[in-house]
KOLKOL-47983 format. One record per residue (C-alpha): x, y, z; residue in one letter; residue number from 0. Coordinates in Angstrom, 2 decimals. Each point is the difference from the previous one (the first is absolute). Layout:
N
xx;yy;zz;type;seq
X;Y;Z;A;NUM
...
END
This chain:
260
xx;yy;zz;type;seq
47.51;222.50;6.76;X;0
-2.37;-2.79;1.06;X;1
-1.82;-1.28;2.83;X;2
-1.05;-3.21;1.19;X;3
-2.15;-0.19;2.72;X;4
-0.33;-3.72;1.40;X;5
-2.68;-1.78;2.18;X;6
-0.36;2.76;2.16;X;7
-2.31;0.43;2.88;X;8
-1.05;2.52;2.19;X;9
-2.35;-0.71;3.83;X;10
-0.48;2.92;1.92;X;11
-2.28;-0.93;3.73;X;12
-0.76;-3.59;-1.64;X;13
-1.29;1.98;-3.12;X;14
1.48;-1.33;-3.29;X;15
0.75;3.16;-2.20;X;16
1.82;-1.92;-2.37;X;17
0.10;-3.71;-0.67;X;18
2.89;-1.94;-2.68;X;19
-0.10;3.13;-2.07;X;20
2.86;-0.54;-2.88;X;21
0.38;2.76;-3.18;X;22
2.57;0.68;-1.96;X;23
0.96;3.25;-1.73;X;24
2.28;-0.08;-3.36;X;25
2.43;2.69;-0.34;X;26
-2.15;2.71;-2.36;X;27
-3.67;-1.32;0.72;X;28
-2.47;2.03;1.64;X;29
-1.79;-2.29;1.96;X;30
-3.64;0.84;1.46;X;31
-1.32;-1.13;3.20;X;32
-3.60;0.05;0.24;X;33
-2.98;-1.32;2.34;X;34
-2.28;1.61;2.21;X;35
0.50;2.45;3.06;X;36
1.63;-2.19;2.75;X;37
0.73;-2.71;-2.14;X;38
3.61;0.56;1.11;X;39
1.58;1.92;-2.81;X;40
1.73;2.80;2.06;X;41
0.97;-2.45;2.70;X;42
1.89;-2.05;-2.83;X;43
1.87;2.82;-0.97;X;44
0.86;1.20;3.30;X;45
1.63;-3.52;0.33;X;46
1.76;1.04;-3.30;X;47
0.94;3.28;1.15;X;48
1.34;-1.53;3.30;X;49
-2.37;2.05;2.42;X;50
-1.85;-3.43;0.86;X;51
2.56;-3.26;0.31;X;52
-2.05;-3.40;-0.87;X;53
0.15;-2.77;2.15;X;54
0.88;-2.10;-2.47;X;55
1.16;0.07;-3.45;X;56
2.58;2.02;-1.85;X;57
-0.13;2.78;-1.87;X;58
3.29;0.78;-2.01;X;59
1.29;3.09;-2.93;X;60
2.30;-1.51;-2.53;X;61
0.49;-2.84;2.10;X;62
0.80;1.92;3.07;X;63
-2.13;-0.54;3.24;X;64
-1.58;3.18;0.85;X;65
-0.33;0.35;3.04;X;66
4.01;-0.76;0.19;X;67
1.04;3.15;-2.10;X;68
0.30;3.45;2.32;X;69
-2.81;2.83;-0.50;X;70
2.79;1.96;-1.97;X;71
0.52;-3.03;-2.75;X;72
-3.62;-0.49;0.08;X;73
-0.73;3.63;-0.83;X;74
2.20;-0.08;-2.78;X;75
-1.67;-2.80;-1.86;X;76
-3.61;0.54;1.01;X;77
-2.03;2.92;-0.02;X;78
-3.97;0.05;1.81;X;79
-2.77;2.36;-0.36;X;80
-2.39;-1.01;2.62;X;81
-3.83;0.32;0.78;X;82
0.90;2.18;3.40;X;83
3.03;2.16;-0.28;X;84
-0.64;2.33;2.97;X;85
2.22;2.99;0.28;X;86
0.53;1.14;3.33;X;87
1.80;3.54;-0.63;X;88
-0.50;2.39;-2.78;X;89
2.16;-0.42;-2.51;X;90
0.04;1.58;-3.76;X;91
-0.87;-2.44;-2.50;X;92
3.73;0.22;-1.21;X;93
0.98;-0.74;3.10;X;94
-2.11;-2.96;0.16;X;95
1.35;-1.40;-3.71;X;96
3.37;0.70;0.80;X;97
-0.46;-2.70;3.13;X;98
0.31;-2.80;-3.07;X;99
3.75;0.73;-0.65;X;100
0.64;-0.70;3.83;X;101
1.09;-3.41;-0.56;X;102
2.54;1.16;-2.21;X;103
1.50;2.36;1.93;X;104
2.68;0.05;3.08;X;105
-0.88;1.09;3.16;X;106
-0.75;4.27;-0.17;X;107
1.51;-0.07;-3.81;X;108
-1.24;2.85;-1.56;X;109
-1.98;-0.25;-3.07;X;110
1.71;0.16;-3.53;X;111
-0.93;1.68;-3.13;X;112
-1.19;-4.06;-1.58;X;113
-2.28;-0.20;3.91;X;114
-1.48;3.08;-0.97;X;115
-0.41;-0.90;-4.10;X;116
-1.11;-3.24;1.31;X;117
-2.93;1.58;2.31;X;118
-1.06;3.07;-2.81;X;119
-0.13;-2.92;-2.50;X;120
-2.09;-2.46;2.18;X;121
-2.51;2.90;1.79;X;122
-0.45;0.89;-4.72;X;123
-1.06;-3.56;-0.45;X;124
-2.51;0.10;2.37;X;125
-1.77;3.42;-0.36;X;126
1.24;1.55;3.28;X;127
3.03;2.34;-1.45;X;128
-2.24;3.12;0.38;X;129
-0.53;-0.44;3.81;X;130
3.06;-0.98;1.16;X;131
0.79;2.18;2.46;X;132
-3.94;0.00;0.95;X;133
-0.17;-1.82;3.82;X;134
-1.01;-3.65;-0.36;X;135
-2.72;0.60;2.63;X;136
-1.94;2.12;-2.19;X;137
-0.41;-2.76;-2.54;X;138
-3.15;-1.90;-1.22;X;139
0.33;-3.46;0.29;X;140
0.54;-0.49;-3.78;X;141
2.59;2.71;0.11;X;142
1.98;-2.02;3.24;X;143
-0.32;-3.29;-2.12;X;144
1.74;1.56;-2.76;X;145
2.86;1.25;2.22;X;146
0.91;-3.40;1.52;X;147
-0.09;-1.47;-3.67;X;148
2.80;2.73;-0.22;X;149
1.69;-1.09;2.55;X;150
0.23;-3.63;-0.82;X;151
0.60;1.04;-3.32;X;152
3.31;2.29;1.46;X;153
1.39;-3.27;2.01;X;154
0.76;-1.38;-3.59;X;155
-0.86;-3.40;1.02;X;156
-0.59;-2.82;-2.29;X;157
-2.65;-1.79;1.73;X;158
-2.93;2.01;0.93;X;159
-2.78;-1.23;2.73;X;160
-3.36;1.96;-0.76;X;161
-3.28;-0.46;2.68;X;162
-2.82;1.54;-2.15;X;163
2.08;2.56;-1.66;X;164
-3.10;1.57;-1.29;X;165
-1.57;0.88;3.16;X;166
-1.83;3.17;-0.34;X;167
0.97;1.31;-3.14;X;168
-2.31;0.92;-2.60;X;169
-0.43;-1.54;-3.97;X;170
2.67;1.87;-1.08;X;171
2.54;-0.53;2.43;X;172
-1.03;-3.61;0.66;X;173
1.26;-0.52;-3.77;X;174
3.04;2.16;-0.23;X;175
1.19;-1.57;3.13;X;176
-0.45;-3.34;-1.23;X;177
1.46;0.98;-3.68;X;178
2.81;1.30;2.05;X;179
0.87;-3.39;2.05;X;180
-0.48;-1.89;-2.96;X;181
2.55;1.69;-2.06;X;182
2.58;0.04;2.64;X;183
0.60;-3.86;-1.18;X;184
0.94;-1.16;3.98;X;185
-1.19;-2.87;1.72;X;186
-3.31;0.82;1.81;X;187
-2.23;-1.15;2.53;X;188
-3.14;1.89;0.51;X;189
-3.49;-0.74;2.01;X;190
-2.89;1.49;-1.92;X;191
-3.48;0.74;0.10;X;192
-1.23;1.10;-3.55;X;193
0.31;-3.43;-1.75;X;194
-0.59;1.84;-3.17;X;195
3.13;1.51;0.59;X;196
1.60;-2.92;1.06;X;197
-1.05;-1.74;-3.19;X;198
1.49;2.50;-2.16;X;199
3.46;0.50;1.74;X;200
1.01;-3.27;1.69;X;201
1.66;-2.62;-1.48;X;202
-1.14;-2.78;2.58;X;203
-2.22;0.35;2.84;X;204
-0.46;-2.18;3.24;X;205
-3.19;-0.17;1.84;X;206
-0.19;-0.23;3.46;X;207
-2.94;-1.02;2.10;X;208
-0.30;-0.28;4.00;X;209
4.21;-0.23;0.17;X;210
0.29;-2.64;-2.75;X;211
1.05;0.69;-3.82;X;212
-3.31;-2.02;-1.53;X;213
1.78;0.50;-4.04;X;214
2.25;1.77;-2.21;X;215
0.34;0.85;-3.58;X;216
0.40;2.50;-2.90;X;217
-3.29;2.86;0.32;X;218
-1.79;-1.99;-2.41;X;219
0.24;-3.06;1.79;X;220
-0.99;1.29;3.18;X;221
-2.51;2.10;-0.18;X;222
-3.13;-2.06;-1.18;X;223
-3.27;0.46;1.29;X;224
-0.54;-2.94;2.10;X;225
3.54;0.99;1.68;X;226
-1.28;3.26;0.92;X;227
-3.38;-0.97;1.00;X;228
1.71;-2.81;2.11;X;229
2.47;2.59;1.33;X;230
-1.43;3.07;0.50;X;231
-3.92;-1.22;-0.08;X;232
-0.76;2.32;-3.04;X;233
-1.16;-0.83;-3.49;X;234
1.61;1.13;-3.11;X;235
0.46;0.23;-3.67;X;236
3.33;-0.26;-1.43;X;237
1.03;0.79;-3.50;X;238
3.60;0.73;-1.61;X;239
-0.09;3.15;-0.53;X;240
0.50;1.26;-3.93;X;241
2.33;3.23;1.02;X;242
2.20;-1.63;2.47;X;243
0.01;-3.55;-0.90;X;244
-0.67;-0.83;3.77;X;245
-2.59;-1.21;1.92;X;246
-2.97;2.72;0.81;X;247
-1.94;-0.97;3.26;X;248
-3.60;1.90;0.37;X;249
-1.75;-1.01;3.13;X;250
-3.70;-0.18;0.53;X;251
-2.38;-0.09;3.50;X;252
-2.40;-1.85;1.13;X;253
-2.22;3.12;-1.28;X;254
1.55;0.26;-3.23;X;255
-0.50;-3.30;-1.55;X;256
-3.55;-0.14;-1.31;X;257
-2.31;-2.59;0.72;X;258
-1.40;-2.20;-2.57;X;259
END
């Protein structure tokens, strides 16, 4: 599964959210989109997961227009775990997982024995097998984040669309959830934060600025220090790190940096 997203731009009241933005995702990368907040990451992946139509541009899945395939075909080849999933009536977090095998399902089908193997297995991955019939309400953030990982991961799709999948989870989860995504072996696409965890997990990352992709490249060849104090106006050391073989970012202050 991969996706090619072509000159696309985005004006919303004579604003330019996105300007000529192309990227390309091979089938099997994880892919990182990084820059910082309202650079236009989640916009560009609300264009990829069809909620915002460009103006221009194309964006196509194995060749196929997107925005030409019905929400049922779409489902069933791309899965998204978004920043804001709001949850308007109480449902058990079960309930909520077993929402990703919709797309595969008729019209009031019930659920089979492999829906319901498919659900236990993907609620295990993540952690969240022990509260399962706990309401989703009553959730920490961390906790919800970890239930719509389920669910994406239930809808069996083999391109997955990610806007800071990390979001609120602690150390522990942050990792797991990432070792987890990277060992499924699908094609991602995922908007992050931590760029220490983007080093270590993405194949490739883009960089956008103010609506525009300003370079792309393997971790190593992105994430420089004059990049990132060009980008996100900090200053940095970077090092490959001797455990993981990838780069290590540690950021400094104004404060921090002694004066000569």
């Amino acid at each position: 599964m991969n996706l090619l997203v072509e000159n696309i731009s985005i004006t919303i009241e004579k604003k330019n959210l996105l300007r000529n933005i192309g990227l390309q995702v091979e089938t099997g990368e994880f892919i990182g989109l990084i820059g910082r907040n309202g650079s236009g990451k989640s916009t560009l992946l609300k264009s990829v997961y069809r909620i915002m139509k460009p103006d221009a541009g194309i964006i196509s899945l194995d060749g196929e227009d997107i925005f030409r395939l019905s929400p049922r075909q779409t489902a069933q080849r791309m899965a998204v775990v978004r920043q804001e999933a709001p949850v308007e009536f109480d449902f058990t977090v079960r309930e909520i997982v077993k929402m990703g095998r919709s797309p595969h399902k008729r019209l009031l089908q019930s659920d089979s024995t492999d829906d319901q193997d498919i659900v236990n297995d993907s609620l295990s991955r993540v952690g969240m097998r022990d509260l399962a019939d706990q309401s989703y309400m009553t959730l920490s953030g961390g906790e919800k984040q970890r239930v719509l990982i389920a669910r994406a991961l239930a809808q069996q799709a083999k391109f997955l669309v990610l806007d800071e999948p990390t979001n609120h989870l602690d150390i522990r989860y942050q990792l797991q959830i990432m070792d987890l995504l990277k060992d499924l072996k699908i094609t991602v696409l995922a908007a992050l934060h931590d760029l220490n965890i983007a080093g270590v997990y993405c194949d490739r990352l883009y960089v956008i600025e103010s609506g525009e992709i300003v370079t792309s490249g393997t971790p190593e060849e992105v994430l420089r220090p004059e990049l990132l104090r060009n980008v996100f106006g900090v200053e940095t050391e970077v090092i490959i790190h001797p455990i993981t073989g990838k780069p290590h970012i540690t950021f400094f202050s104004e404060m921090s940096i002694r004066k000569e």
